[in-house]
Wavefront OBJ file of the C-alpha trace (Angstrom):
o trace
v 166.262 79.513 -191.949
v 164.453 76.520 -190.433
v 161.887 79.847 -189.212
v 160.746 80.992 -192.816
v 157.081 80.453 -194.126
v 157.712 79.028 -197.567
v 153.889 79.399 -197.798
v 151.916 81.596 -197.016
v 148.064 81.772 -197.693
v 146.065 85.407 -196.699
v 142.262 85.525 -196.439
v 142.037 83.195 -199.398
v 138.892 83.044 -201.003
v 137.253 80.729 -203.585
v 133.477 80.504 -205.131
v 131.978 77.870 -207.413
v 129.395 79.809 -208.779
v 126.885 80.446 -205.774
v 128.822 78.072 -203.541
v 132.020 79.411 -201.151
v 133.611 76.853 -201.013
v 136.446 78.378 -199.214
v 136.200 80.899 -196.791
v 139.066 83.460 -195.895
v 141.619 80.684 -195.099
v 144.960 81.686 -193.211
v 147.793 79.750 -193.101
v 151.598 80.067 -192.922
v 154.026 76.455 -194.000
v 157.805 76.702 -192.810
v 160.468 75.594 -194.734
v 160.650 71.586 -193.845
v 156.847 71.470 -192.035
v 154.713 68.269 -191.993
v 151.185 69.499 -192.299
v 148.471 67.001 -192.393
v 144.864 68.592 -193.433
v 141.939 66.694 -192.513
v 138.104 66.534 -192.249
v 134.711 65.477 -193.985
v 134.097 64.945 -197.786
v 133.496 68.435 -199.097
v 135.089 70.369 -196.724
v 137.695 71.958 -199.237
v 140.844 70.626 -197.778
v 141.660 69.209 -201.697
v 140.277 72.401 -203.159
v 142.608 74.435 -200.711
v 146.365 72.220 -201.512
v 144.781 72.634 -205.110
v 144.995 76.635 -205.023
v 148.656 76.561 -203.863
v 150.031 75.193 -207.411
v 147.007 76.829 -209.021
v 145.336 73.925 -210.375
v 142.049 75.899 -209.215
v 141.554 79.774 -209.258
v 141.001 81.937 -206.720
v 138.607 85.025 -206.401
v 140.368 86.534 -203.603
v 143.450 86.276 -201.315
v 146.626 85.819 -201.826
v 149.002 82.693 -202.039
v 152.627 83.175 -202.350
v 155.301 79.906 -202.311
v 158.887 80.156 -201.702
v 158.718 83.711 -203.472
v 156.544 83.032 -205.912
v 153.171 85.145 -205.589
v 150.676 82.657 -207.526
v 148.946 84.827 -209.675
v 147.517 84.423 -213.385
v 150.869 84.380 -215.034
v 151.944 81.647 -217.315
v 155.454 82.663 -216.050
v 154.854 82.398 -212.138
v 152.608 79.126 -212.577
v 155.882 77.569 -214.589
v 158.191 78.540 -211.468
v 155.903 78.081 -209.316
v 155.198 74.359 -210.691
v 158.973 73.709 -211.041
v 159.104 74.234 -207.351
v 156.030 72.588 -205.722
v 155.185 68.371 -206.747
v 151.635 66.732 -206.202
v 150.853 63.603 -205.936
v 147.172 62.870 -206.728
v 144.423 60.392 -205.879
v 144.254 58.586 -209.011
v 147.760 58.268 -210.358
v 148.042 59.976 -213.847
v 150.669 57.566 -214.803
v 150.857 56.672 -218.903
v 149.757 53.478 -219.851
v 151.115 53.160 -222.723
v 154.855 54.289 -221.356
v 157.157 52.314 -219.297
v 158.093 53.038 -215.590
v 160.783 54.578 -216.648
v 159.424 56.882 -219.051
v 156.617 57.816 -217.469
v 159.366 59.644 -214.882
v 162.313 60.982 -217.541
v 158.994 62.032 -219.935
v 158.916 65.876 -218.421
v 162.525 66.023 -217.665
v 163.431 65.106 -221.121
v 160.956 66.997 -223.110
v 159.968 70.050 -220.923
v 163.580 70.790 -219.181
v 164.897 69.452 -221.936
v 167.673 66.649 -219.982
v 169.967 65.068 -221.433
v 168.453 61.254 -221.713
v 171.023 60.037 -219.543
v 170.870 62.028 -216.631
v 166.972 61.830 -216.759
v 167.250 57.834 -216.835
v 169.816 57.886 -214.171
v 167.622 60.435 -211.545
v 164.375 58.365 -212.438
v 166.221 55.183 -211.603
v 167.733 56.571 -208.347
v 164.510 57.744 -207.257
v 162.516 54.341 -208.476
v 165.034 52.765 -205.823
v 164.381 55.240 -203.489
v 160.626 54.057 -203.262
v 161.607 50.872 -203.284
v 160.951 49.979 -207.091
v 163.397 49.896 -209.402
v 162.951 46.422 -210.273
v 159.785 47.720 -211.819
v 161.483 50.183 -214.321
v 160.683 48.373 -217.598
v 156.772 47.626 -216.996
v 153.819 49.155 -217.776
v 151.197 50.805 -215.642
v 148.392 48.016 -215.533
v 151.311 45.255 -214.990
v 152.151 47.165 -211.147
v 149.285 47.095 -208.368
v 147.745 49.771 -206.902
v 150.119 50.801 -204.395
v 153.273 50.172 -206.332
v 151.664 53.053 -209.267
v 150.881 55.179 -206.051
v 155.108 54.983 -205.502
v 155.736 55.411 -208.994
v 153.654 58.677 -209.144
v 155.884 60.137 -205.723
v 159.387 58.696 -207.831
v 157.961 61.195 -210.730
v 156.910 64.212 -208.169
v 161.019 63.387 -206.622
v 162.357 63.815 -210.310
v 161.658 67.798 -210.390
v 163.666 67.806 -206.992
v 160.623 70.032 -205.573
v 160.902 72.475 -202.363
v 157.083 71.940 -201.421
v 155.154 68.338 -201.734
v 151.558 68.413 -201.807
v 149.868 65.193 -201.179
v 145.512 65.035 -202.514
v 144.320 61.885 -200.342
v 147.393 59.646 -202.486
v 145.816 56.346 -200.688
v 142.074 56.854 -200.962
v 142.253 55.402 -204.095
v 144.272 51.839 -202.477
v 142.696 48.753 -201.334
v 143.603 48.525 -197.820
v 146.579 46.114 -197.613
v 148.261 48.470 -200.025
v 148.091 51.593 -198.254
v 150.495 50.931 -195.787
v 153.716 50.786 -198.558
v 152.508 53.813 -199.768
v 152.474 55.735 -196.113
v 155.762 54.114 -195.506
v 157.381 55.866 -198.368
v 156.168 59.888 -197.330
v 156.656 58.352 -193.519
v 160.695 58.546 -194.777
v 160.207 61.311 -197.352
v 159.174 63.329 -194.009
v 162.148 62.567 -192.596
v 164.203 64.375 -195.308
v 163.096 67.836 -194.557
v 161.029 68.417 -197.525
v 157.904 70.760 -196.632
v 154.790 68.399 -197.549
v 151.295 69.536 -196.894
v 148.863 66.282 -197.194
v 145.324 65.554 -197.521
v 144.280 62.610 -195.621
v 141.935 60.438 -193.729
v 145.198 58.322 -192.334
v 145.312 59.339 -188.431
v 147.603 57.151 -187.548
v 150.101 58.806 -190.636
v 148.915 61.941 -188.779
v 149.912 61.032 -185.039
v 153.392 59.810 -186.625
v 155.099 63.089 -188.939
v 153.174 65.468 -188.663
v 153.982 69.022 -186.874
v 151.148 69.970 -187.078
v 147.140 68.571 -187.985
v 144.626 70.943 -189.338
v 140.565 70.549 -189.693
v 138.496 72.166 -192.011
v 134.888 72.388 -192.126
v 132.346 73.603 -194.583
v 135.427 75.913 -196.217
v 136.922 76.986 -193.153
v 139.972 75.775 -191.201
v 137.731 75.428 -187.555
v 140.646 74.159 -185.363
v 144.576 73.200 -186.047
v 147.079 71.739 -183.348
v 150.716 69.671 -182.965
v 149.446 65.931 -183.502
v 149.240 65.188 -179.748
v 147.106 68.252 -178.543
v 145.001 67.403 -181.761
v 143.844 64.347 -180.984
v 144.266 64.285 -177.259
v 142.690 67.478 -176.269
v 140.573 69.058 -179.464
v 138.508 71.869 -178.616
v 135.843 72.501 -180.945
v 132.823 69.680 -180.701
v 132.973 70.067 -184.167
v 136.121 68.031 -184.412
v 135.454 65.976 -181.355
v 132.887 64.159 -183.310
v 135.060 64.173 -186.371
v 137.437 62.296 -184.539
v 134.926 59.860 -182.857
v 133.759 59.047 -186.102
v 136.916 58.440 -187.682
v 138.595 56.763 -185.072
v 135.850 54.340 -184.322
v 136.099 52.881 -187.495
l 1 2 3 4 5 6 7 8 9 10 11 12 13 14 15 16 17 18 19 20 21 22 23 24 25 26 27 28 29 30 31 32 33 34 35 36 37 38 39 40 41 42 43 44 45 46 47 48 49 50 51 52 53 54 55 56 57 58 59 60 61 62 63 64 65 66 67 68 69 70 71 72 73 74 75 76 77 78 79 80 81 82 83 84 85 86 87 88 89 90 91 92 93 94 95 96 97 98 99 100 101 102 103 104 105 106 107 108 109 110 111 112 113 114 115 116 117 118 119 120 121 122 123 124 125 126 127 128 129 130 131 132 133 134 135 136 137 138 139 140 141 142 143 144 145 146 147 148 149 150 151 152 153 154 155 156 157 158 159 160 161 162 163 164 165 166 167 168 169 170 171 172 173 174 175 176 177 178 179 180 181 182 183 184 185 186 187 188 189 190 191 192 193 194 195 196 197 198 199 200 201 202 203 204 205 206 207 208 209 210 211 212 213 214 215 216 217 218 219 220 221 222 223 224 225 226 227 228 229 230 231 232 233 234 235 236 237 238 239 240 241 242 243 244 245 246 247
């Protein structure tokens, strides 16, 4: 089982207007893989994790996850986003909802859960990142980071085969990026299959299975962490890596 691609992306292609911004991208995800996907601003690593729950279109290629072939289909796109979570950059919380009702919110309404069991999942999972004590506050009263958490409790409450991660602490002043990371540092460890956008090497180096590069739309080199960083071959990512790891 542990062998199965639960995605699988074939020559996917993707144009705004003039621009291709991806260009015929390949890539198979087992069932419980750690991929990280990094490289420079505009490279379409976001626009790429963005295609798999069809939050952006696609001109050509195909994308299927866990079964489900992601086509144009209110149907598929409410399986498919019953199956696959993503956490986002900016945190999309409710600011005028509590904690906890920013996570039973879609349970409640949309599966339509019984209020109980929706309070008692969002509460298991606020502990599980380390929160709960938070459950009756607002957005603005929680820092950066701790909204960051709250946003991965809410991904956790659909239970979700695939978790896709868009650069969650680019948004984080430094000293809070670390809590964040330490939570999907033990949500690796679980056996969930997470594909993550990020600039955090060091994240990288420590779950990942493997580390992939993209460049002006293309994926240009990918690698387990250790061959990735310790032997890259393209001089593309070579001075990729010397930038970022200079810094």
């Amino acid at each position: 089982m542990e062998n199965e691609n639960i995605i699988e992306i074939k020559n996917l292609n993707k144009w705004y207007g003039d621009f291709h911004v991806l260009k015929d991208i390949n890539l198979n995800v087992k069932k419980g893989e750690i991929i990280v996907v990094c490289g420079p601003s505009g490279s379409g690593k976001s626009t790429m994790i963005r295609c798999i729950n069809y939050l952006e279109q696609f001109q050509e290629g195909s994308i299927t996850v866990d079964g489900i072939q992601v086509i144009d289909d209110i149907k598929q796109i409410r399986a498919l986003r019953e199956d696959v979570a993503m956490v986002f950059q900016h945190f999309n919380l409710f600011p005028h909802l509590s904690i906890k009702d920013n996570l039973t919110l879609a349970p409640i309404w949309v599966k339509k859960q019984p209020k109980k069991i929706a309070a008692a999942t969002a509460m298991k999972f606020l502990d599980r990142v380390g929160i709960a004590d938070q459950a009756d506050k607002y957005p603005n009263q929680l820092s950066g980071g701790q909204q960051q958490r709250v946003a991965i409790a809410r991904s956790l409450c659909k239970d979700p085969n695939v978790m896709l991660f868009d650069e969650p602490t680019s948004a984080l002043d430094p000293e809070m990026v670390s809590e964040v990371l330490d939570v999907m540092v033990e949500l690796a460890k679980e056996g969930r299959t997470m594909i993550c956008v990020t600039h955090e090497m060091g994240f990288a180096k420590k779950v990942a299975d493997r580390v992939i590069f993209m460049d002006a739309g293309q994926i240009v080199e990918e690698n387990t962490p250790d061959k990735f960083f310790e032997n890259p071959e393209s001089d593309r990512l070579k001075l990729f890596l010397d930038q970022i790891l200079s810094h």
